[in-house]
VOLUM-547936 format. One record per residue (C-alpha): residue number from 1; x, y negated, z negated. Coordinates in nm, 3 decimals, padded with zeros to 5 digits, m for minus. Last residue first. Example, Ala and Ser with C-alpha at 12.3 -4.5 7.8 and 13.67 -1.06 7.14 Angstrom:
<atoms>
<atom><resi>2</resi><u>01.367</u><v>00.106</v><w>m00.714</w></atom>
<atom><resi>1</resi><u>01.230</u><v>00.450</v><w>m00.780</w></atom>
</atoms>
This chain:
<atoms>
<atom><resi>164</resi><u>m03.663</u><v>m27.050</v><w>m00.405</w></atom>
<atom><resi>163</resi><u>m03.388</u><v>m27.266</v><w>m00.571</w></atom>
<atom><resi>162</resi><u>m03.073</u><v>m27.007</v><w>m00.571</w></atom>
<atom><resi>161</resi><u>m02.836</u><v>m27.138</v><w>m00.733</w></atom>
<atom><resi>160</resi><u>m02.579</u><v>m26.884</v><w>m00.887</w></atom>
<atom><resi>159</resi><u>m02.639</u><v>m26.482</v><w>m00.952</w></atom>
<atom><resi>158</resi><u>m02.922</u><v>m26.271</v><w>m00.813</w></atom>
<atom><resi>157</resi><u>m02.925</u><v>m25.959</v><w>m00.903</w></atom>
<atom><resi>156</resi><u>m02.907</u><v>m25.633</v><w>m00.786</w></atom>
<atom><resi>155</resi><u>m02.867</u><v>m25.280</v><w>m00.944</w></atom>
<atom><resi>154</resi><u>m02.744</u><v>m25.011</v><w>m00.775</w></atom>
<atom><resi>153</resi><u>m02.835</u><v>m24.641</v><w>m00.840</w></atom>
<atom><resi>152</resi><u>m02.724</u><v>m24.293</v><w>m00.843</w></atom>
<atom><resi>151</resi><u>m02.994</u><v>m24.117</v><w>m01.091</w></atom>
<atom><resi>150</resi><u>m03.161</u><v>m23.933</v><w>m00.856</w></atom>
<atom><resi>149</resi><u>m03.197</u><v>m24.159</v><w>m00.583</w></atom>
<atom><resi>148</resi><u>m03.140</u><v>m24.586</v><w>m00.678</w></atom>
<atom><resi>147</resi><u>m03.213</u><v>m24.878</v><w>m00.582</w></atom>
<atom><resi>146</resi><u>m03.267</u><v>m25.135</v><w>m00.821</w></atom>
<atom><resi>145</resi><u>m03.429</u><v>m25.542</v><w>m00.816</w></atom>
<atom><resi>144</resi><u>m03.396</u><v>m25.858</v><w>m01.014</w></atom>
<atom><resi>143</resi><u>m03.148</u><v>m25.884</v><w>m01.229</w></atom>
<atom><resi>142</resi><u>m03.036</u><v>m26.238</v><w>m01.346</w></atom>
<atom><resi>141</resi><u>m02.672</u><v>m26.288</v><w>m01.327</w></atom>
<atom><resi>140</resi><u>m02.510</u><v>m26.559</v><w>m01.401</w></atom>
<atom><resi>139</resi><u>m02.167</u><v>m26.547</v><w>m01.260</w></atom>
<atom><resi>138</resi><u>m01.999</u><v>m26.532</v><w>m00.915</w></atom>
<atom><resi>137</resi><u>m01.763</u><v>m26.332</v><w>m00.833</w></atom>
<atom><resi>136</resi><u>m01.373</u><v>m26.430</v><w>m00.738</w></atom>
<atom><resi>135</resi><u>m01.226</u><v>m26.391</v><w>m00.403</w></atom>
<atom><resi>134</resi><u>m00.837</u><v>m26.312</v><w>m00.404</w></atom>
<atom><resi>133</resi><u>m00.757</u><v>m26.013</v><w>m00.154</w></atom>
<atom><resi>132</resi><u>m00.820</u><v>m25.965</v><w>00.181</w></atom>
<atom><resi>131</resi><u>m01.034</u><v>m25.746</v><w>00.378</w></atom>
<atom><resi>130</resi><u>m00.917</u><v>m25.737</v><w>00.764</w></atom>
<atom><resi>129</resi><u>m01.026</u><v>m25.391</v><w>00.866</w></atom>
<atom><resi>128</resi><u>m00.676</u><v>m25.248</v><w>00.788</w></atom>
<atom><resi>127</resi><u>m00.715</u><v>m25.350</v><w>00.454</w></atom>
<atom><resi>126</resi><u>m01.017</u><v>m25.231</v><w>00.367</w></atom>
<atom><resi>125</resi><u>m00.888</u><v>m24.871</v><w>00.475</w></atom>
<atom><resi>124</resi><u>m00.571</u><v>m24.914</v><w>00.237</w></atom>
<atom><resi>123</resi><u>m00.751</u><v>m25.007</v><w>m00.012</w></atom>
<atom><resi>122</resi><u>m01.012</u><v>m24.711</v><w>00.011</w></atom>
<atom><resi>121</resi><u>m00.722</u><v>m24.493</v><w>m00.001</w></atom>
<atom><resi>120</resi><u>m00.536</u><v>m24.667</v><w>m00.287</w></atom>
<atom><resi>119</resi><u>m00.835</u><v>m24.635</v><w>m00.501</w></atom>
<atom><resi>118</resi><u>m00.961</u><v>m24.271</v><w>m00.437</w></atom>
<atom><resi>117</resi><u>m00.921</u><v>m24.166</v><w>m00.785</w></atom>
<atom><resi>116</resi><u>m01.094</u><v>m24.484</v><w>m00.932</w></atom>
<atom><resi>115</resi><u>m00.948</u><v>m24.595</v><w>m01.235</w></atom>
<atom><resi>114</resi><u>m00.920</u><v>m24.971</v><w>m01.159</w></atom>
<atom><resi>113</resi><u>m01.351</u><v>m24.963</v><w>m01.032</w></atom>
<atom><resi>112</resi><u>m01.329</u><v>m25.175</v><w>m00.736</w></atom>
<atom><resi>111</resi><u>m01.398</u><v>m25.531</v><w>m00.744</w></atom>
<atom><resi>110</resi><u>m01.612</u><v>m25.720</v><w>m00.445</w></atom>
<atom><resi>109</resi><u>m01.667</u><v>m26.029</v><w>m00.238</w></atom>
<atom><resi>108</resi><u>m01.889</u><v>m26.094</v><w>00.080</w></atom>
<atom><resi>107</resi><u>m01.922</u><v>m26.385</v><w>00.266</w></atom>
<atom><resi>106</resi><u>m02.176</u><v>m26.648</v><w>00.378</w></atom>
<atom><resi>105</resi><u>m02.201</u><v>m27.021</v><w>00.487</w></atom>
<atom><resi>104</resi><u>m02.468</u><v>m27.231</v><w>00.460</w></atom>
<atom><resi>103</resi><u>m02.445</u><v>m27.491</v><w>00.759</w></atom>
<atom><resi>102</resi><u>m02.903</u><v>m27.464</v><w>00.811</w></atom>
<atom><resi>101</resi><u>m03.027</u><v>m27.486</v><w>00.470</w></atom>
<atom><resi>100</resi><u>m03.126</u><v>m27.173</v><w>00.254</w></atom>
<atom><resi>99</resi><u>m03.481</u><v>m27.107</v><w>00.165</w></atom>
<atom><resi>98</resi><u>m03.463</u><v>m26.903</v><w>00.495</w></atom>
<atom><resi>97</resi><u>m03.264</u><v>m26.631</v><w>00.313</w></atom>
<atom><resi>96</resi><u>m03.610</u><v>m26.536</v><w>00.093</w></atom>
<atom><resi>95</resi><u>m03.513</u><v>m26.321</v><w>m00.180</w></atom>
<atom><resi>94</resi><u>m03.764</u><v>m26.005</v><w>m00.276</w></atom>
<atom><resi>93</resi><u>m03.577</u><v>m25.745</v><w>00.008</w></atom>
<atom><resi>92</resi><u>m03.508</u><v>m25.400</v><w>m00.008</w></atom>
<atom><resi>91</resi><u>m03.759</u><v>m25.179</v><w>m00.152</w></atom>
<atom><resi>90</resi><u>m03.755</u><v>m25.102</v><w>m00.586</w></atom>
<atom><resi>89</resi><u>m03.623</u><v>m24.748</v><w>m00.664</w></atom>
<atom><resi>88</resi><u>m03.599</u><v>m24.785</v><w>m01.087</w></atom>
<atom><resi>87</resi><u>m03.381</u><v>m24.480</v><w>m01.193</w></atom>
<atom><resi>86</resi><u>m03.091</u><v>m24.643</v><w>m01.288</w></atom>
<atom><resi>85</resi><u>m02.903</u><v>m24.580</v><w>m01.619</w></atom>
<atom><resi>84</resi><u>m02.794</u><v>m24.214</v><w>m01.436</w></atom>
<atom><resi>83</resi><u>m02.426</u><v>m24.262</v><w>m01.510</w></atom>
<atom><resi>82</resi><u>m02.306</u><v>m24.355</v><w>m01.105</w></atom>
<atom><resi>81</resi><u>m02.437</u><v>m24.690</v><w>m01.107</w></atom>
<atom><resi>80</resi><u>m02.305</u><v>m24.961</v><w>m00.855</w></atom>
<atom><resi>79</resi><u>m02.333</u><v>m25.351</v><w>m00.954</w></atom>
<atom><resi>78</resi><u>m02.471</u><v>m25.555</v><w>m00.638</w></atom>
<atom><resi>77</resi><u>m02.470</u><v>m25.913</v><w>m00.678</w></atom>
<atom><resi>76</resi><u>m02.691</u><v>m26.124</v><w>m00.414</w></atom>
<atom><resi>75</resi><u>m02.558</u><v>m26.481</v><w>m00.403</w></atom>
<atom><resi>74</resi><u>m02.607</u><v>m26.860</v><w>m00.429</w></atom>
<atom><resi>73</resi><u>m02.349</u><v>m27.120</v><w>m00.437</w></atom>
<atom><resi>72</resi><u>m02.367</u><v>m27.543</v><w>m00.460</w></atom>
<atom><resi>71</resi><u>m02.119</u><v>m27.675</v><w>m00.250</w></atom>
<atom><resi>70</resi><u>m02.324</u><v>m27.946</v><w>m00.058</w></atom>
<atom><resi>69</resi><u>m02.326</u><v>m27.747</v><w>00.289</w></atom>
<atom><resi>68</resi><u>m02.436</u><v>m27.431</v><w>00.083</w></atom>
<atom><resi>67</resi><u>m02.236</u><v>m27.120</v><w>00.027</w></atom>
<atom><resi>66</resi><u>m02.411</u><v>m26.789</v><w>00.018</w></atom>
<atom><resi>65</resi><u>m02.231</u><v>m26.506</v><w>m00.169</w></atom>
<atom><resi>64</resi><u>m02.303</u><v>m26.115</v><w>m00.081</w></atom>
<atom><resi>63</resi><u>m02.181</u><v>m25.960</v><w>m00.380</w></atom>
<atom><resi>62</resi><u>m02.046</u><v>m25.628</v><w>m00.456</w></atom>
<atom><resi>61</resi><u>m01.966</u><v>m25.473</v><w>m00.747</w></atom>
<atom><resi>60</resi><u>m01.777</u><v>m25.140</v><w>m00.899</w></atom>
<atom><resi>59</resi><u>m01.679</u><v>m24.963</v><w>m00.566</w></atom>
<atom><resi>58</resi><u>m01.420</u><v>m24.682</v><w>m00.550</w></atom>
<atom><resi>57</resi><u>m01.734</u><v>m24.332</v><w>m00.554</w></atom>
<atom><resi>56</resi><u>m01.535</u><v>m24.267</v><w>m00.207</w></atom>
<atom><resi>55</resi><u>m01.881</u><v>m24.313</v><w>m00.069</w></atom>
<atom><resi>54</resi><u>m01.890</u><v>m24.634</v><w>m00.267</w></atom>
<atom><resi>53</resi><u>m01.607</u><v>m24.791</v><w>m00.087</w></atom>
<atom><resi>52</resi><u>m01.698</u><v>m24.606</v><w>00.272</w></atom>
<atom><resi>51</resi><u>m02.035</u><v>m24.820</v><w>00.221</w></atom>
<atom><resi>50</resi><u>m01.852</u><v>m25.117</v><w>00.140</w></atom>
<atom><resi>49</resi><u>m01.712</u><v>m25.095</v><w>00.498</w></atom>
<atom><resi>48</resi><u>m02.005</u><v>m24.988</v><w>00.709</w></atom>
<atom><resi>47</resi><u>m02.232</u><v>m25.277</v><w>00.528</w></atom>
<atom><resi>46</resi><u>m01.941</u><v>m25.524</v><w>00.625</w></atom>
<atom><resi>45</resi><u>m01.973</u><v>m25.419</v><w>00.953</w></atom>
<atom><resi>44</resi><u>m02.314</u><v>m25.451</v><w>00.957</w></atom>
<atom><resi>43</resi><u>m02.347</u><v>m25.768</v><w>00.869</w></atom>
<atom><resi>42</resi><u>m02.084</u><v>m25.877</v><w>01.111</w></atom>
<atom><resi>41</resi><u>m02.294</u><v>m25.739</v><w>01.381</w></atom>
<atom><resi>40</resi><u>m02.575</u><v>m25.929</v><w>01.279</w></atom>
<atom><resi>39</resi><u>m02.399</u><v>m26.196</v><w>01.303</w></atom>
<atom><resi>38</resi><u>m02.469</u><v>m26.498</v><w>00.980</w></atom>
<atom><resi>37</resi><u>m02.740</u><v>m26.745</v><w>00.892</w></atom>
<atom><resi>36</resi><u>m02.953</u><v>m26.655</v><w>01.123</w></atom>
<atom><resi>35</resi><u>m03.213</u><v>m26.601</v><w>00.831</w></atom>
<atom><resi>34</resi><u>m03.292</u><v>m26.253</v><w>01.043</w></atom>
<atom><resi>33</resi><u>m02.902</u><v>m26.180</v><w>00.913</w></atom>
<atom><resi>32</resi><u>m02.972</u><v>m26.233</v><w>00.554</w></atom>
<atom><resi>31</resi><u>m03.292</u><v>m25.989</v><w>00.608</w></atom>
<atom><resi>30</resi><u>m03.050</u><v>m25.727</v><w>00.778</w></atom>
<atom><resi>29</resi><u>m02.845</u><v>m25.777</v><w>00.452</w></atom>
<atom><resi>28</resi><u>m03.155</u><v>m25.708</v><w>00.225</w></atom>
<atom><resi>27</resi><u>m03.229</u><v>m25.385</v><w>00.457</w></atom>
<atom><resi>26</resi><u>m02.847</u><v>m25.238</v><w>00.423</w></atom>
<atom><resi>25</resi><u>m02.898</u><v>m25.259</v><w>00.044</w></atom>
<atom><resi>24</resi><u>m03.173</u><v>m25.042</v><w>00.060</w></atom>
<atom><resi>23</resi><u>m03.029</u><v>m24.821</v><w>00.299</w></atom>
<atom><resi>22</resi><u>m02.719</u><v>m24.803</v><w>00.081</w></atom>
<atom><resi>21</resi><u>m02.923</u><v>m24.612</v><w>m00.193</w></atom>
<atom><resi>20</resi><u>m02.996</u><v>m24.333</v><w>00.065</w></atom>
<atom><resi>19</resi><u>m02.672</u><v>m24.321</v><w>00.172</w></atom>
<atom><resi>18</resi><u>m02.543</u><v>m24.304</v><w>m00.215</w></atom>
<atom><resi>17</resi><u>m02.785</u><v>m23.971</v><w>m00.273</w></atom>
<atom><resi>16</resi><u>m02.672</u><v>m23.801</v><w>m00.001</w></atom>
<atom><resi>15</resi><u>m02.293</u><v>m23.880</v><w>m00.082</w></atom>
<atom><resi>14</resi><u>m02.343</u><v>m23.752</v><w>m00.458</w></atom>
<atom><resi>13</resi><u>m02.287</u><v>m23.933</v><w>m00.767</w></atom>
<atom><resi>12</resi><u>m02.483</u><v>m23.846</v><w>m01.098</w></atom>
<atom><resi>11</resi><u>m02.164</u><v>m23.883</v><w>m01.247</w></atom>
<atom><resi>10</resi><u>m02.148</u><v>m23.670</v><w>m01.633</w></atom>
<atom><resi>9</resi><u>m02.062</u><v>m23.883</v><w>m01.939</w></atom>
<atom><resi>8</resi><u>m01.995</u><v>m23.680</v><w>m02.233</w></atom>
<atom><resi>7</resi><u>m01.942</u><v>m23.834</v><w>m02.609</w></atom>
<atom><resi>6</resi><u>m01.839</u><v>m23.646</v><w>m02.854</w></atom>
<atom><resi>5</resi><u>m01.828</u><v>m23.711</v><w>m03.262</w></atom>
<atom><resi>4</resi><u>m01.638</u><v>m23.492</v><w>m03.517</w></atom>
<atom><resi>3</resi><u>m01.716</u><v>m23.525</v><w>m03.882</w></atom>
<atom><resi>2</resi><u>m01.473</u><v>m23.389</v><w>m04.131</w></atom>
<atom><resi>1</resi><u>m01.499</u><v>m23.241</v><w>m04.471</w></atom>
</atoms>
């Protein structure tokens, strides 16, 4: 006698459903920008481009990474759900981007998922609008906050230094 064991894992993925998550994340990074710590504009572009990553369902983790004038780091770390684990909807925002002193520097840093369908096409397209490779992520992370619409959902914590 034999047992047989299956495991299913269906994406809860849809395009309506990551816009609406990516409005939540689009809120923390206008509340990086009203910190004056970085553009606006550049804010948004790099909201426009990570978007396209998870729209193409290519995106593992994201992280918006604050580095102060003494070294120490701080970041946001955004880890994209597409398995229905995240139903918690929580609003944009909980981190205060003021806390940080005036010379901290911000950029963004991210890892695709390797078996992604859409890979190469989403590399290609970061690419041409200047994304490089070679960043690293930052570690520690303590979850704070989810967005998420039926089951598509990204979970955020907050990873480094961050002395609130």
């Amino acid at each position: 006698m034999s047992t047989t064991y299956t495991a299913s894992q269906t994406s809860t993925f849809s395009e309506a459903r990551a816009r609406a998550v990516m409005r939540h994340v689009l809120g923390d990074f206008m509340n990086v920008a009203s910190a004056g710590l970085i553009a606006r504009e550049t804010l948004l572009e790099w909201h426009e481009e990570v978007e396209y990553a998870v729209l193409h369902e290519a995106l593992d983790t994201f992280q918006l990474q604050f580095t102060k004038p003494d070294g120490t780091r701080a970041g946001l770390s955004y880890t994209v759900r597409d398995d229905g684990t995240i139903l918690e909807d929580s609003k944009a925002g909980g981190f205060d981007p003021h806390s940080f002193p005036p010379g901290t520097k911000v950029k963004i840093c991210l890892t695709y998922r390797a078996d992604a369908p859409k890979l190469a096409t989403v590399r290609e397209y970061m690419r041409s609008r200047g994304w490089k490779t070679g960043g690293s992520l930052l570690a520690g992370a303590d979850r704070d906050r989810a967005y998420s619409k039926s089951g598509f959902g990204i979970a955020r914590s907050k990873v480094g230094d961050w002395n609130e």
